[in-house]
N, C-alpha and C positions, 0 to 999 in steps of 0.2 A: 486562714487559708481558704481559696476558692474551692467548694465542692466539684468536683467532677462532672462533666456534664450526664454520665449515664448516670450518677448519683441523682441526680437535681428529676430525671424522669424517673424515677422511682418515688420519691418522695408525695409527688399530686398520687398515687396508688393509695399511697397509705395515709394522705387526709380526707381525699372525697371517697373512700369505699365505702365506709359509713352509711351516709347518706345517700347516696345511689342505690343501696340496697334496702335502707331501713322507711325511705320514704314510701313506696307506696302499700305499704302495712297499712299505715293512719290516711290514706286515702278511697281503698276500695269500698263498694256497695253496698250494703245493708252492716246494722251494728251486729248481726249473728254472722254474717257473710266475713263482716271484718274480722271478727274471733277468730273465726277457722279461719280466715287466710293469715291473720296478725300471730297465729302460732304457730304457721307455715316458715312468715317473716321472720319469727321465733328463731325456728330450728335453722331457716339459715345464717342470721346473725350469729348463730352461737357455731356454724359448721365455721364461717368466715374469721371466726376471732385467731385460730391457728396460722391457718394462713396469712393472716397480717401480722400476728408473733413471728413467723419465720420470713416474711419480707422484713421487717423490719430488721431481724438477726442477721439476714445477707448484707443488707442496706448497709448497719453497723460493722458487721465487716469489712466488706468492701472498703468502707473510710477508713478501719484501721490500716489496712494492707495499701488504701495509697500514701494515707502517714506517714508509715513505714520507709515506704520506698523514698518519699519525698527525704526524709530524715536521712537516711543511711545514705540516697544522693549527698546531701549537706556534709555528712559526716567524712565521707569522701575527698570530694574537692576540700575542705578543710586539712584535712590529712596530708591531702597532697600539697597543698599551697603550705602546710609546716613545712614539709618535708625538701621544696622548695627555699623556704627560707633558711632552714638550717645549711642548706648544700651550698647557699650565698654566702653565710656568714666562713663556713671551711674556705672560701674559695677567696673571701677577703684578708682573710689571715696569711696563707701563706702568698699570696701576694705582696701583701706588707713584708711579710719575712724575705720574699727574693726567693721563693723553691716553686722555681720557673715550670720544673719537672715533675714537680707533686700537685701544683695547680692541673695543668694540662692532662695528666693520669684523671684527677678526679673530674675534670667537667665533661672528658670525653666520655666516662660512664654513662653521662645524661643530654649525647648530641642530638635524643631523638626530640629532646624539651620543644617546648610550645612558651616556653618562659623567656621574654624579652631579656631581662634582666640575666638567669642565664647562656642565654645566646651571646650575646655581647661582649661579656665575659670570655665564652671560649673563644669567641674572635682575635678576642687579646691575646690569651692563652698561646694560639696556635703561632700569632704573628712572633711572638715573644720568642718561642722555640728556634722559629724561622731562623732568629735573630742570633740563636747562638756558635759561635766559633767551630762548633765541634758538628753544627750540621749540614752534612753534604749540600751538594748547589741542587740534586736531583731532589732530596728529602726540603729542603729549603722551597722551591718552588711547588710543590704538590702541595706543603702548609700553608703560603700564603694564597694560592686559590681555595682551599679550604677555608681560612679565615673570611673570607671576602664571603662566602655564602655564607657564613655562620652570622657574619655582619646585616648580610641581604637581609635574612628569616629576620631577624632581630627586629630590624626596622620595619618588615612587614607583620609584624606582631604587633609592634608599638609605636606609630607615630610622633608619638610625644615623648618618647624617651629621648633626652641629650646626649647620653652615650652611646643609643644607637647610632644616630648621626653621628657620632664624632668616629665612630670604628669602621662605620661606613667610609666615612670619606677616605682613612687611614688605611684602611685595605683598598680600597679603590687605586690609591696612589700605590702604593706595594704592588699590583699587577701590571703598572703603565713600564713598570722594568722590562717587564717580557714579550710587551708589545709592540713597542716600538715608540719612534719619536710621534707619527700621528696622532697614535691613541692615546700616548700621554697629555698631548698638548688638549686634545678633545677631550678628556675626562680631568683636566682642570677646571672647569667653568662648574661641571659638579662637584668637584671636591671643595672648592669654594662655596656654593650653594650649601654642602652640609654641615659644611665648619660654621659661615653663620649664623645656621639654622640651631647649629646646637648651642651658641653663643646668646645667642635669643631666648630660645628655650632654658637656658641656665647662664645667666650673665658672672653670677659668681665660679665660675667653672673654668681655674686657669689655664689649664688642659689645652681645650676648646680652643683660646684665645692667643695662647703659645702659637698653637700649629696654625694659626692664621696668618700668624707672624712667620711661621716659615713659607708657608703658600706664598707669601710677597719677595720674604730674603729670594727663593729659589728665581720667582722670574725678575728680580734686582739683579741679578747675576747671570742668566740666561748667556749662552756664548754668541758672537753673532754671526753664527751659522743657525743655530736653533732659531734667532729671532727671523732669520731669511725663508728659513723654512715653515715658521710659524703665520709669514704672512700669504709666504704663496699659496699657503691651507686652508689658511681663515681670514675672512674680512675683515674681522676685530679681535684679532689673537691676543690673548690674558697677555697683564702687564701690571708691573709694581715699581715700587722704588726702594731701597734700603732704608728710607726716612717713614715710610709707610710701617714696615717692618719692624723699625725700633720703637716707633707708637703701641705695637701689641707686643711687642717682649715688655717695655715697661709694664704695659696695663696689665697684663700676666703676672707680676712682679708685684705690682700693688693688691690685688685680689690676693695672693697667696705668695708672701716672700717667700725666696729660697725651695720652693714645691720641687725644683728638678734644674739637675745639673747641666742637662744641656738650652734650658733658656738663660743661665748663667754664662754659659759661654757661647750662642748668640748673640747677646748684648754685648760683649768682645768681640766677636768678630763683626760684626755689626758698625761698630764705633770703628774698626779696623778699615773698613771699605768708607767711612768717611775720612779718613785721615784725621781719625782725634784718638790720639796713642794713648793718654794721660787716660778717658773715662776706658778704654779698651781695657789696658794694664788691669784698674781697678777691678773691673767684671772678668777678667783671666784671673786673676789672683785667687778671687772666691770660687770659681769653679775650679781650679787644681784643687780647692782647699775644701771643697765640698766631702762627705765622708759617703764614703763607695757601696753601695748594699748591694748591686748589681755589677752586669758585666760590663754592662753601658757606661757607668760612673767611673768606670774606672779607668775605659777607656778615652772616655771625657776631660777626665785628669789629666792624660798622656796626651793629648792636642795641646790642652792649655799650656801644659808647661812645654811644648813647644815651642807655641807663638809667641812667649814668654820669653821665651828664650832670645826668640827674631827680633822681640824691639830692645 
């Protein structure tokens, strides 16, 4: 550990006193002259020895007490960074389990975090509630602007986290509902830029690679009024194909079979807008057939067997 710098000026005190004081004993005038001043140099070498005991005992202190501090800083962020981790792992669990409302309860506890990893989290959290049947359109919208800065902080915390970016972009598109058709179409080119970016930053991340594939389904499908109004806006307004779009539903697919029930039934509707009934059916079938842990799943199932129904 680096000494202090007022430590490190104390230290030249307590090696050259010594000698600043002792030398000119053995240097003055006559060998009688020197006697009586060398017992002078005597009495003050022996008055000086206290006082370098007690520089030295402050000196020593001092380095305990910045120890100390240093330490108990350590012991601190340590603490905190458990305490942090343990609040990830609660927050992993009942996400696994589907208790939409018990995740959300516990990350709001810690919105004031400075932790990426929980920031991102509650972005999820908040968009998730958004998301359920039972919450008003006023409670609905006031979540997903909250979401959306819980995403911001996140990524400005972490640049290199994946699921910053991916919750970024996620919320980014959740707010383009309340803005309008402009600001949608203008905050596509960034919701693309972070779905990449997190597909980069985490290529095994089917997540990421799904919702890239919907960024294409969506402007595959654009009506064409949106696309008229896309170009009077923009000189090079965002553009896909459904062939684009079925390239990252599969690649999503390969990275992590079966991960979520609605890139199973993208790749049915997907093969549906190509007019190939036969691989449709087959990705409708598995997504009815997917088992339901959410509210999403389940309303996932209730499409399928739909358009199941239609062919």
């Amino acid at each position: 550990m680096a000494l202090p710098s007022r430590l490190w000026r104390l230290l030249p005190l307590l090696r050259g006193a010594a000698p600043s004081v002792c030398q000119p004993a053995r240097t003055w005038g006559s060998r009688g002259q020197r006697g009586a001043r060398g017992s002078r140099g005597s009495e003050v070498i022996g008055n000086i020895r206290p006082f370098k005991r007690g520089l030295l005992f402050s000196a020593l202190s001092y380095l305990g007490f910045e120890t100390y501090h240093v330490i108990s800083q350590a012991a601190m962020v340590h603490a905190a960074a458990k305490e942090v981790e343990e609040i990830l792992e609660q927050a992993d669990y009942l996400y696994e389990s589907g208790e939409t409302e018990k995740l959300y309860h516990l990350l709001t506890q810690h919105k004031e975090s400075e932790d990426a990893e929980l920031l991102w989290r509650l972005a999820r959290a908040s968009r998730d509630i958004a998301q359920l049947s039972k919450t008003s359109e006023e409670e609905r919208k006031v979540l997903v602007y909250e979401a959306l800065e819980y995403a911001k902080r996140a990524l400005e915390k972490n640049e290199s986290s994946f699921a910053a970016h991916k919750w970024y972009a996620i919320c980014i598109s959740d707010v383009g509902d309340y803005e309008g058709i402009k600001a949608k179409i203008a905050n596509a080119y960034i919701i693309k830029e972070h779905f990449e970016k997190a597909i980069e930053l985490n290529p095994k991340d089917a997540t990421s690679i799904h919702l890239m594939g919907i960024w294409c389904y969506t402007f595959a499908e654009m009506p064409w009024y949106q696309r008229r109004i896309a170009k009077v806006l923009f000189a090079n307004p965002p553009s896909s194909t459904y062939e684009e779009a079925l390239r990252y539903f599969h690649r999503a697919e390969q990275v992590d079979p079966n991960f979520y029930s609605k890139n199973l039934l993208l790749l049915g509707k997907t093969y549906l807008k190509l007019n190939n009934k036969k691989l449709a059916a087959f990705w409708l079938v598995k997504a009815k057939g997917y088992p339901a842990h959410t509210e999403e799943d389940k309303q996932i199932q209730t499409e399928a067997a739909h358009l199941l129904t239609g062919l």
